[in-house]
N, C-alpha and C positions, 0 to 999 in steps of 0.2 A: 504494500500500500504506500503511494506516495500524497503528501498530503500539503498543500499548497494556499496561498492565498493570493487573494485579488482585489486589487482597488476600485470601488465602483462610487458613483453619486445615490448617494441618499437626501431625505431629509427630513430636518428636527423644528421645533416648535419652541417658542417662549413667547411670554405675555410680559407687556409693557404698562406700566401705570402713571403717567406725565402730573408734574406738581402745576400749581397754577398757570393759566395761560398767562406768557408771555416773560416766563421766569426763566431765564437762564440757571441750569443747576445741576449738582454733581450728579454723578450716577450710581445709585446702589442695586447691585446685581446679584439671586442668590442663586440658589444651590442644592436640591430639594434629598431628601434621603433617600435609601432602597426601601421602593415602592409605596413610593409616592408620584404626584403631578407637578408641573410647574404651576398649577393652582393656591397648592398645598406651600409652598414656599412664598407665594407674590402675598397668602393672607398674611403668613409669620411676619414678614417685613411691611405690610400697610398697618400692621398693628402698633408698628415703632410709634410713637409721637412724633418723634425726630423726622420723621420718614415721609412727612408730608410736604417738607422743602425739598425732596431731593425727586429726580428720575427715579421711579424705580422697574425692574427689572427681574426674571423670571426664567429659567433656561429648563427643558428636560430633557433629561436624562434621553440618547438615541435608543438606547434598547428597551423600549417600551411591551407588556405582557399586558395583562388581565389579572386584573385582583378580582376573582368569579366570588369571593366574599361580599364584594361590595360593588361589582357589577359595572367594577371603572378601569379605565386603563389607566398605566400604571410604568415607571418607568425604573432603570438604574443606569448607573455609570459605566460599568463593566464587569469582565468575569475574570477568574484567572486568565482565560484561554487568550490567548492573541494577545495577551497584555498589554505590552509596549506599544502594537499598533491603535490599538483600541487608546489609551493615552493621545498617542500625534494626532488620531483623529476627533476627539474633543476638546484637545489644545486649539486643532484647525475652526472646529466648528463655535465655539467660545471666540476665537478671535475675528470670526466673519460675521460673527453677532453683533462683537461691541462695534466692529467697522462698520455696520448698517445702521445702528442707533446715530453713532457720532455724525455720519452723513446726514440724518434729518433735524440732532439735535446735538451741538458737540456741547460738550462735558469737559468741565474743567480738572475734574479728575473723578477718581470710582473709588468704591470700598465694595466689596467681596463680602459675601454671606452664605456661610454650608451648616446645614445641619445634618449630624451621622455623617454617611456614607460618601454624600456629599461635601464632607470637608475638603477630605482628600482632594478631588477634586478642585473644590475652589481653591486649594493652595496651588494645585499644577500649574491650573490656568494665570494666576494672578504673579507667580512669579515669569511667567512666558509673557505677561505684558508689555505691549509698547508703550501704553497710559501712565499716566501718574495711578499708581495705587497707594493711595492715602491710609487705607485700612484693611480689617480684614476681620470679620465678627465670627468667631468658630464655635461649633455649640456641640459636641457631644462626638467628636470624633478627631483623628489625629491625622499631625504630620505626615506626608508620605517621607517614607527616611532613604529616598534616592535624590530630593530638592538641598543642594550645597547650600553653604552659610551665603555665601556671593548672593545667590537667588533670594533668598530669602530676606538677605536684609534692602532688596528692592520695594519690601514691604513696608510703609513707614511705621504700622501702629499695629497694634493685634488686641484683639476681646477675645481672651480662651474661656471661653465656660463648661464647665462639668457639675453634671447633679450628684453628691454625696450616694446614691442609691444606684448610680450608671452600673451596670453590669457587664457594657458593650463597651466604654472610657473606661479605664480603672484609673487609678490616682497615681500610676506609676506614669503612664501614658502623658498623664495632663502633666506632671511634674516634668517630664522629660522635656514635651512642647515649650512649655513656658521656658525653659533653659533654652533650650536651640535657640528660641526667636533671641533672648535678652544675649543669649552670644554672638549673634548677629548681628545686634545694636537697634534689632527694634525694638520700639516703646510697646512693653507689652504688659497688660492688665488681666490679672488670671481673676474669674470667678467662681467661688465655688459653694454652691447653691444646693439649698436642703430639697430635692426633688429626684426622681431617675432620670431614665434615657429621653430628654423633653427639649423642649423650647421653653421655657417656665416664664409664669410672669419676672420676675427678677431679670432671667434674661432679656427681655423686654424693655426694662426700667434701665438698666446698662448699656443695652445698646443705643437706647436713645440718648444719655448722657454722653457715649461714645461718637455718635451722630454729629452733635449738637458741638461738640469740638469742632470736628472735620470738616461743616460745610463752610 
């Protein structure tokens, strides 16, 4: 058996939420978990306070399935399988994204939002930026540990948050995070919140104190 791969065009979906008409403003883009929607991510981030001066932004996941629980489709990041490829091509598809927003509405710079699955993720992407990435809001999932300190500290700011009850973050994880970024020299602010594997409100209340810096 030989077993092979091939590059073809597909294509992905996200949902856009524009702050007031006529308001020039950053862009906050997130990052949604395994299995979930880019729905499911654009409510986490309309809920910020902060988040109502900014663009905001909403990407899902290419491999999209059926959650027949709830009769929605449903997406993720990736698998083992193809790994690396599967990466270049949501690094590609993440950066044809923010190139079609800035075309209709440039943005003077972005912050990044994953929850779970989705962190990973949003640190791939945000460190492969051409943009000013101002921030980077992380909420229940880790570092990928193939992004160098160089990449990382192209990040200026970080919100790491973990809930005390995560089963899927442990506190070795979060601890580790918080170190990389601060060896890296970014500004990084760990939270660590009485909840599980969540978005909690507190996470909520932080990010928009974190927002409310960056615009």
């Amino acid at each position: 058996m030989i077993e092979r791969t091939i590059a073809i065009t597909t294509h992905g979906r996200y949902l856009l939420a524009a702050p007031p008409a006529g308001e020039a403003a950053p862009l906050l883009i997130g990052f949604h978990g395994y299995g979930e929607g880019a729905e499911t991510q654009l409510e986490r981030l309309r809920a910020i306070p902060a988040a109502s001066r900014w663009r905001t932004a909403s990407i899902q996941g290419l491999h999209r399935f059926y959650d027949r629980r709830a009769n929605q489709v449903v997406a993720s990041w990736m698998t083992r399988q193809d790994r690396e490829l599967a990466i270049a091509d949501n690094i590609a598809y993440v950066s044809a994204i923010l190139a079609e927003i800035a075309r209709d509405a440039p943005f003077p710079h972005i912050v990044f939002a994953g929850f779970s699955q989705g962190v990973a993720m949003m640190f791939r992407a945000a460190t492969a930026c051409s943009w000013r990435v101002a921030g980077a809001i992380a909420v229940g999932g880790d570092i990928p540990p193939e992004i160098s300190p160089d990449a990382l500290a192209g990040v200026h700011s970080a919100l790491v948050c973990r809930g005390a009850r995560d089963s899927w973050y442990s506190t070795e994880k979060f601890d580790a995070d918080v170190t990389r970024l601060r060896s890296a020299g970014v500004d990084t602010r760990p939270l660590h919140f009485d909840g599980g594997h969540e978005w909690s409100d507190e996470v909520v209340r932080a990010a928009s104190a974190f927002l409310d810096q960056l615009a």
